[in-house]
N, C-alpha and C positions, 0 to 999 in steps of 0.2 A: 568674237562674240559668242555667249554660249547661250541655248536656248533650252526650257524647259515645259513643257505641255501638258498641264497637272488633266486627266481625261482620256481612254484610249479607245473612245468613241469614234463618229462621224467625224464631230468637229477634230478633238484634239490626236487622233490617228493621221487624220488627211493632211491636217496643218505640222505636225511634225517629221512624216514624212518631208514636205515638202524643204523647210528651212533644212533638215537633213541633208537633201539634196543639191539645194543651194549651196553647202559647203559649212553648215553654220554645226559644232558639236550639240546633238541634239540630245536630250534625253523625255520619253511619254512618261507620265507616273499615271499607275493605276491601282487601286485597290483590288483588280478582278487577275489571280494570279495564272489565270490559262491567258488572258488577250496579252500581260507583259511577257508570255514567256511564249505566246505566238509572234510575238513583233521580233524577240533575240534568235528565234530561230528560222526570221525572214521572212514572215507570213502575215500575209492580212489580220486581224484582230474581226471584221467584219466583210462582207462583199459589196468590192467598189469598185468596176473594171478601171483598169491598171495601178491600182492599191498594193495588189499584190506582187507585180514588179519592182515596183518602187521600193515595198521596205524589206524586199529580197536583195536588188542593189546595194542597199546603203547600211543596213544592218550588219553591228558589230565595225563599222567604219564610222561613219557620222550619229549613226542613230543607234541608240540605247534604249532599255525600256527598264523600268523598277517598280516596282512595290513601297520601296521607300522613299522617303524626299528630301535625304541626303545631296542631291545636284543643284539642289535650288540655292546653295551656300556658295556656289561658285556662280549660277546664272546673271547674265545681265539683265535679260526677260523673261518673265514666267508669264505663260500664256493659261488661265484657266476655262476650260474648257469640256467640264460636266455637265450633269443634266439639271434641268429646271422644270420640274414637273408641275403640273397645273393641280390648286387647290380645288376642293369641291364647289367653291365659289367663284372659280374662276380666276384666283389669280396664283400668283409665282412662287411656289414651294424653293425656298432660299437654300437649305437645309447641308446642296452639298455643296454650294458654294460658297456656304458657313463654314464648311469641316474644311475646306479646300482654303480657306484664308487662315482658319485655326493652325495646320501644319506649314504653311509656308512660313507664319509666323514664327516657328518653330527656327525655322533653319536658316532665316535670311540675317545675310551678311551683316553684320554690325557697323563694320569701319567702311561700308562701302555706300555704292545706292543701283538699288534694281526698280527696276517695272515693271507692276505686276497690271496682267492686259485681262478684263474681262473680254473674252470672245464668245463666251455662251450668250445667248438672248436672254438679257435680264430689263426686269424694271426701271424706270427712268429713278434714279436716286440710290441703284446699289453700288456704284462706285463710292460715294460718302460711306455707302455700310458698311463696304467691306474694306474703307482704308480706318474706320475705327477700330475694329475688328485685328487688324494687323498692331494698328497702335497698341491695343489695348494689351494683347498675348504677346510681341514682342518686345515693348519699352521704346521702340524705334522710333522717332518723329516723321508723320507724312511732308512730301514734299523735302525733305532732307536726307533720309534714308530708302526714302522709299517715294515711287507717285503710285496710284491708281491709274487705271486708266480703259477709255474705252475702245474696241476694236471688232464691231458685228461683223458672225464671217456670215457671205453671203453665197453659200454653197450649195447647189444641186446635187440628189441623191441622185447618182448613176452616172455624173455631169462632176465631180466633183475635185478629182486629180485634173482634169480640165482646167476647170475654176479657178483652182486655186493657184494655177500657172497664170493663166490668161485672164485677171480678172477685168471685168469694167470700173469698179471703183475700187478705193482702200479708204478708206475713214475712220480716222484717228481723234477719240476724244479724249483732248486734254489741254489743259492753258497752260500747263508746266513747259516751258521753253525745253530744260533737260531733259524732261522724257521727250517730247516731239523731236528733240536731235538723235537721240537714241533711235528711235521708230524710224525715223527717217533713212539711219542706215542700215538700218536690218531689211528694212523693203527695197534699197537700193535695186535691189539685183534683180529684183519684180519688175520695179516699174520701166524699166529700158528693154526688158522683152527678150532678151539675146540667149540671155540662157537659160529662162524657162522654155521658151520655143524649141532648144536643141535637147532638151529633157525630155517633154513629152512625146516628140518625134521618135526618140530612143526607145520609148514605152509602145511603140506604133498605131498613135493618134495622128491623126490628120489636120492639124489645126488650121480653122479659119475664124475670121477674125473681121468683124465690119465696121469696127473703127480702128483708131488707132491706140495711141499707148493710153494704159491705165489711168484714170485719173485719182490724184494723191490727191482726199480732201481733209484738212481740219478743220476740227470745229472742236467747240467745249464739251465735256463730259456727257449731259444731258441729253443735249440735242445727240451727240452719236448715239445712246442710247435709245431714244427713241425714232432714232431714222430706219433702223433693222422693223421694229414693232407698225411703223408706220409704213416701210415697203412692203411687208407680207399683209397687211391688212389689205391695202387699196388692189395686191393682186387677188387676194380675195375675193372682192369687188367684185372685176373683172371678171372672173368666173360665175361667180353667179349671177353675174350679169346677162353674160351669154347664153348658159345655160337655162336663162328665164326666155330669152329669146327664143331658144330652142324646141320650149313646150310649146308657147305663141304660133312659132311658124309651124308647128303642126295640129294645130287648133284652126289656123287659114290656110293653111295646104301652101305656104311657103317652105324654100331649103334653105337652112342655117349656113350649111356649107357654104353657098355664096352669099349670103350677106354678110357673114362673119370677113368672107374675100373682099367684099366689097367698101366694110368696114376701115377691115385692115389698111388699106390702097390710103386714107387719109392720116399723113403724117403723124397730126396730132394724137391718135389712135392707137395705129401701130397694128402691127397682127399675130405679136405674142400674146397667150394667155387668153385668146380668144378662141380656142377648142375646145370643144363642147366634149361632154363626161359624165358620169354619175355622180359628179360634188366634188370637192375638193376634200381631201383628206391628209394623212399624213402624220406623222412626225412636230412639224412648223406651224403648219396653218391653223389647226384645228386649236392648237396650244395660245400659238401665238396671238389671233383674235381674240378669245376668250379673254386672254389676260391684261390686253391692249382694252378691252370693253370694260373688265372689272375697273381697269384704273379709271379709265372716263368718269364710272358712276361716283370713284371713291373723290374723285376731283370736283361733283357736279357740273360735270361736260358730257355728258354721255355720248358716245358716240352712234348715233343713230345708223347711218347707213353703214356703217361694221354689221349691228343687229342683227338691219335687215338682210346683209349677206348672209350673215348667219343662219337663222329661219330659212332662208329661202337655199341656203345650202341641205339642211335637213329635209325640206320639202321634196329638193331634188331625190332623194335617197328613196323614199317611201315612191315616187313618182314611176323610177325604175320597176318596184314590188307591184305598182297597180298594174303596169303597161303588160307586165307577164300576167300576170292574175286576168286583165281584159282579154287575151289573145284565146289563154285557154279555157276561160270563163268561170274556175277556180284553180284556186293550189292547193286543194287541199285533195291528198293521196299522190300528187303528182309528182314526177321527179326531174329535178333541175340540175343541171350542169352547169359548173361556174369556173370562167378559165379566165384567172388573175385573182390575185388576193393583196400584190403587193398596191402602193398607191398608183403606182408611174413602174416601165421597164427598168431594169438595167439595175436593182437594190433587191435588198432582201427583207427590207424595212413594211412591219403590217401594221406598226402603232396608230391605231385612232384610223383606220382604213374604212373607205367604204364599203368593200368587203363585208367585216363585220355587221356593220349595221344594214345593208340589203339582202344578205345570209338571215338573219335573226329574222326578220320582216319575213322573210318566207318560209320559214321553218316554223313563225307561230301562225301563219294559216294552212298547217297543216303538210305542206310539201318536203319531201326528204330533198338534200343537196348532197353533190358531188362535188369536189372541187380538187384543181389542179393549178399550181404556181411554177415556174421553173427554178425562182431562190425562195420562196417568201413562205412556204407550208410548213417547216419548224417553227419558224417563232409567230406565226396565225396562230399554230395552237398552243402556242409558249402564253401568247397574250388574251387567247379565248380557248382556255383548256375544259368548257362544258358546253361549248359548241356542239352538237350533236350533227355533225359532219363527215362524208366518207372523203377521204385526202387519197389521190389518185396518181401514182407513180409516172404513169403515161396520159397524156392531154386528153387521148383517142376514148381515152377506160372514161371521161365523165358523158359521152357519146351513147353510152349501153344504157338500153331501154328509158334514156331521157324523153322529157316530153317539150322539153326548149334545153336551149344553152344562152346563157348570158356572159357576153364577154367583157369583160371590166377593166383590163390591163391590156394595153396595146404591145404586150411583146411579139419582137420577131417571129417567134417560134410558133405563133399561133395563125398567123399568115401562111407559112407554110405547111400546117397542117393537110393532109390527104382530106379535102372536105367531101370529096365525093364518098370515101371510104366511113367517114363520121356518120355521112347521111342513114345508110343501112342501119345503122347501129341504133335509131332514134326509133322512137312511138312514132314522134310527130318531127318533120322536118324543120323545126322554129328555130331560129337564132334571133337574138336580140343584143344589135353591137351596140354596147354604150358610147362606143371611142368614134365609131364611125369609121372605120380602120379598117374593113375588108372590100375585095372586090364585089360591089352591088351584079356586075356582071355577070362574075364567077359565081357567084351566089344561087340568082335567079337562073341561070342556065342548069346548075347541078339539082334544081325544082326545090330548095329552100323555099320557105318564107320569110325572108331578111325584112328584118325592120333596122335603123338606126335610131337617132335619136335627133330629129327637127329638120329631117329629109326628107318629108313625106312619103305617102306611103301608095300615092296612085301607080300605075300599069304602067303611064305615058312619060312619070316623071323618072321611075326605074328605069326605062327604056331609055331615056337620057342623058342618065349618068352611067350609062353601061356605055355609051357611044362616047360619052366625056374622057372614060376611062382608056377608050382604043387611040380617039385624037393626042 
């Protein structure tokens, strides 16, 4: 079986690696001639811890990369896996998974039948578009030469070579019996676990695992496409669910930390996506809702409590800008330290970040900012190139003559920070952890002012959770 991955992005880099790996001849096509000619010469196209073993392994053996889409004339499945960028209205700019059905039509087989998988997050109804789209450019008959079909990847930035080994579901939309046999043996080798477990072991991950095997689900077209739109929404929810809680339990001198714990403990619940943050951002979410909203309204169904996630996401943002502005009593002339830009550790990904928008928020009342990412400082400024921002080689340099630091991205490397060394470096000794994510202990002993975010902020409760910390 030959696989092809029109995209050599997040999705269609991770995903062809991976069938690569599995044994299948794989070829990524992409229009961007440094990411195909980083993949032939073994190397990640973007930063994804162990991305870049993976298509060092198998490159120039299973996996290939091109510019053209010449491969797609032998492929069994073509996997498309471009981007879908959000209209100013909020819904789904089709454009390159127009161009991306236009050239497949191009090349695909005549006397045969392939399947061609939407994997990007697209609208409920573009499987219908884009198998006109193919009829219409190649003369082919749907469902005879060709199915559509849907397959939402449900991958983690940072998490995502992971993922795609180990997933918890696979969902395949399609009523075509032929394509569903087809799918069915391409994911064989997924769903029994045996040897994507000895793959990523190779990559030296540690996999654990809390249930068991994958579950393989069908369903028709639609509904898979709107299962992807309606998991990111409701986790959406969830976030700014909590993070509303957040504000609350420090409006009544509750800690979120343990009610969020406390929460979690009930099954029905859970105690993922219940970590409190400065908003939800990203790449997915911010896209993904918007365009899940826009269709609601265009359906008259509007989906209210998306909305209210929504607003109540951006509230979060600005809630960050006032809690520094209350601390120092203005931001204007001040200077701020900001260490993360990415959305979550472990990516290099700053599209649509919170970053941006609690950057902007303090820079127009008046505050200069510093800032420091470990991957994510080229493309912040790729995607906010009038940002009037200083970008900081070492974490320690946004430390110098700050009047706060606000930390926004829980990576490793800011944990272990010299914080006693940062302190000297400060006007004022203020830190404001959005993530919640450093020692309250180590904090207050090195004479910070440590705030979190719905931990409250008394003597007795600090004292607390410093002794929380030693237990």
């Amino acid at each position: 079986m030959r696989v092809v991955c029109i995209g050599a992005g997040y999705v269609g880099s991770v995903t062809g690696a991976a069938f690569a790996a599995l044994g299948y001849q794989t070829t990524v096509i992409d229009i961007d001639q440094s990411k195909v000619q980083a993949i032939n010469e073994g190397k990640s196209p973007i930063f994804e811890p162990g991305l870049d073993t993976l298509i060092k392994t198998y490159a120039g053996v299973t996996l290939n990369a091109s510019v053209e889409y010449d491969a797609v004339t032998e492929a069994d499945v073509v996997f498309i896996g471009v981007g879908t960028p959000s209209r100013p209205d909020g819904s789904a700019d089709l454009k390159y998974i127009e161009g991306a059905a236009i050239n497949i039509a191009k090349y695909i087989k005549p006397d045969g039948y392939t399947v061609i998988v939407n994997k990007s997050t697209v609208p409920v109804g573009t499987a219908e578009h884009v198998s006109a789209i193919v009829e219409e450019h190649s003369g082919l008959k749907s469902n005879v030469h060709f199915s559509i079909i849907s397959n939402p990847e449900f991958l983690r930035e940072g998490y995502a070579v992971e993922d795609v080994f180990l997933p918890d579901r696979i969902v395949i939309g399609t009523l075509n019996e032929r394509a569903r046999t087809i799918m069915r043996e391409l994911y064989s080798k997924l769903v029994d676990l045996e040897q994507p477990y000895e793959i990523i072991r190779q990559l030296g991950f540690n996999p654990q695992r809390e249930s068991g095997l994958p579950v393989y689900f069908e369903t028709d077209t639609r509904s898979a496409e709107m299962i992807k739109y309606a998991s990111n929404a409701f986790l959406a929810v969830k976030i700014s669910y909590i993070n509303e809680v957040a504000r609350l339990c420090e409006a009544m001198q509750a800690n979120v930390l343990d009610v969020s714990k406390g929460m979690g403990l009930d099954s029905r619940i859970g105690n993922k996506f219940l970590q409190v943050s400065s908003g939800w951002s990203g790449s997915c979410f911010p896209k993904d809702t918007a365009e899940f909203l826009a269709a609601s309204r265009k359906h008259g169904r509007e989906l209210n409590v998306v909305k209210a996630a929504m607003e109540s996401n951006l509230e979060m943002h600005a809630y960050i800008v006032e809690k520094v502005k209350k601390k120092l009593g203005t931001l204007y002339g001040k200077t701020i330290g900001v260490l993360g830009l990415t959305f979550k550790p472990n990516t290099d990904d700053t599209r649509h970040t919170q970053a941006s928008f609690i950057i902007r928020g303090m820079i127009n009342q008046g505050a200069s900012v510093k800032v420091h990412d470990p991957q994510g400082m080229e493309m912040f400024h790729v995607f906010n190139p009038n940002l009037a921002v200083t970008y900081c080689h070492a974490a320690e340099e946004v430390a110098d003559q700050a009047d706060a630091i606000v930390l926004l991205t829980h990576w490793e490397d800011y944990a272990l920070l010299k914080w006693s060394d940062m302190g000297s470096r400060m006007n004022h000794k203020y830190v404001l952890d959005t993530r919640n994510f450093l020692s309250v202990g180590m904090m207050n002993q090195l004479g910070y002012h440590y705030e979190g975010i719905g931990i409250g902020n008394s003597q007795e409760y600090h004292q607390f959770r410093a002794l929380s910390e030693v237990i």
